[in-house]
N, C-alpha and C positions, 0 to 999 in steps of 0.2 A: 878338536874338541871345543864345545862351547865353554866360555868365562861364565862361573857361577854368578847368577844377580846381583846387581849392583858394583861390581869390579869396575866394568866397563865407565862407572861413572862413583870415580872418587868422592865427593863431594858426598854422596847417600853412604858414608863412611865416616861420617863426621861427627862429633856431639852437638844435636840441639841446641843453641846457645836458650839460655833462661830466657823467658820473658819477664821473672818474677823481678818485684822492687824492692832495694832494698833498706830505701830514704825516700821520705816525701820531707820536698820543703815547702816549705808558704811563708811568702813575703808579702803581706799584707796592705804595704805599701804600696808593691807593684798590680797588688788582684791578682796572683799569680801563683800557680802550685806547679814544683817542678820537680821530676819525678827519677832516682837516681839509682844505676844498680854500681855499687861502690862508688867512688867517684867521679864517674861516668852520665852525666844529662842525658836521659833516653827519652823522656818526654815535660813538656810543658803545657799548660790547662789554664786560659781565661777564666776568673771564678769571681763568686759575690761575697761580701765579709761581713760580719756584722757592724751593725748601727750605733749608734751611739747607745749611750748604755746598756749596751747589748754585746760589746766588743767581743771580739773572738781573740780568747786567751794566748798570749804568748807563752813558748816556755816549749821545753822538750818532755814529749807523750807517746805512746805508741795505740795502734788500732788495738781496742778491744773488741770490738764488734765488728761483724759483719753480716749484710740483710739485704734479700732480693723485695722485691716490691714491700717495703715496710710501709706499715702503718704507720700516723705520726700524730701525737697528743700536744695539743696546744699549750704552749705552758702555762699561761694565764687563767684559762678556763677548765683545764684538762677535758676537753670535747675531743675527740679521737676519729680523724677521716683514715678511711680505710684506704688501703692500696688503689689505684686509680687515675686516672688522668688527670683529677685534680686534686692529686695529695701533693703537698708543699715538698716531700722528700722525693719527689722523683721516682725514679727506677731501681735506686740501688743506695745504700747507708754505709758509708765507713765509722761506728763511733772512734773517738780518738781521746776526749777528754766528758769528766761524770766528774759531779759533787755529790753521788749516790739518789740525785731524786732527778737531778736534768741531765742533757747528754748533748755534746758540741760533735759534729762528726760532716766528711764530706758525703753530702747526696745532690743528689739531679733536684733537677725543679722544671714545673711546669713554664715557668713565669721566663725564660733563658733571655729575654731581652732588658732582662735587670742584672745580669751577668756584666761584672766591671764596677758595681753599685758596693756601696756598705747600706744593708738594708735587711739583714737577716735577723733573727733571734741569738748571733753568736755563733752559725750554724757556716760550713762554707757551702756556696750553692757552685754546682758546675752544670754545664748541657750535660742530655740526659746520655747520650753519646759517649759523654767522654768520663764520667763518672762510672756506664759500662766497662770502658776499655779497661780503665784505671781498677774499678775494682773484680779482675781478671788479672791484674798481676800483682794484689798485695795481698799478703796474710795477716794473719792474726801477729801482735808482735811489731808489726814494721815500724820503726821508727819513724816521729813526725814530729819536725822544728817550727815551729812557727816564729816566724822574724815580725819585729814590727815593720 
C-alpha cells in the first residue's frame, strides 16, 4: 500500500518557521538597520540617516504605517511627486515616528548610491530591494529602537 503524501518526506510535516520581525534596530552610528525575530539577528540593511538638522530621532517607536508605492510631500514646499521612479520614497514606506503633520519612516530611494550617507529629511533611506524584503516581514506594531 502506498504512504499517504508527504510521509515519505518528513520535513513537509513541519511548521513554517515565521518570516515575520519582530524588532527592528537602527544604529545610526553604524547606517545600519538590523532586523530581529526575538533575540535572534535574521537580517541586516545598509541605510541613509538624516542630516544635520534633520536628524532621525532616537528613542523607542513602533510602525504605524505601512504603504506600497507611496507618494511623498516635500516638507518644505508640500509639492507632492507621485509614485514612480522618481519619488524620494522608493518602493515601499514603513512610518515609525509622526508629530501629527510630518512622518520619519524607512523607505527605498531612487538615489541608493547615497546609501551609507546622513543626507535625508530624518527619513531612513534603504535600496529599494531591501526595504521590499523588509517590509514583507513587519507589521503594524513592530517595535523600532533607534540607537544613536
Amino acid at each position: 500500500m502506498p504512504s499517504p503524501p508527504g510521509v515519505d518526506n518528513p520535513a513537509l510535516l513541519l511548521p513554517v518557521p515565521s518570516r515575520r520581525v519582530s524588532r527592528l534596530v537602527l544604529h545610526l552610528s553604524e547606517r545600519r538597520l538590523y532586523a530581529y525575530q526575538g533575540d535572534r539577528q535574521v537580517a541586516s540593511y545598509p541605510v541613509a540617516v538624516g542630516r544635520d538638522s534633520w536628524e532621525t530621532p532616537t528613542g523607542e517607536f513602533t510602525v504605524f504605517q505601512r504603504q506600497q508605492h507611496p507618494a511623498w510631500e516635500h516638507p518644505l514646499t508640500g509639492a507632492i511627486v507621485p509614485p514612480g521612479p522618481d519619488n524620494p520614497l522608493g518602493a515601499r514606506w514603513l512610518g515609525f515616528w509622526t508629530d501629527g503633520t510630518n512622518a520619519i519612516g524607512f523607505h527605498g530611494t531612487p538615489d541608493e548610491h547615497l546609501i551609507g550617507e546622513a543626507v535625508s529629511h530624518g527619513c531612513v533611506r534603504m535600496r529599494n530591494t531591501d526595504v521590499i524584503e523588509l517590509y514583507d516581514r513587519v507589521e503594524l506594531g513592530t517595535s523600532v529602537i533607534v540607537l544613536p
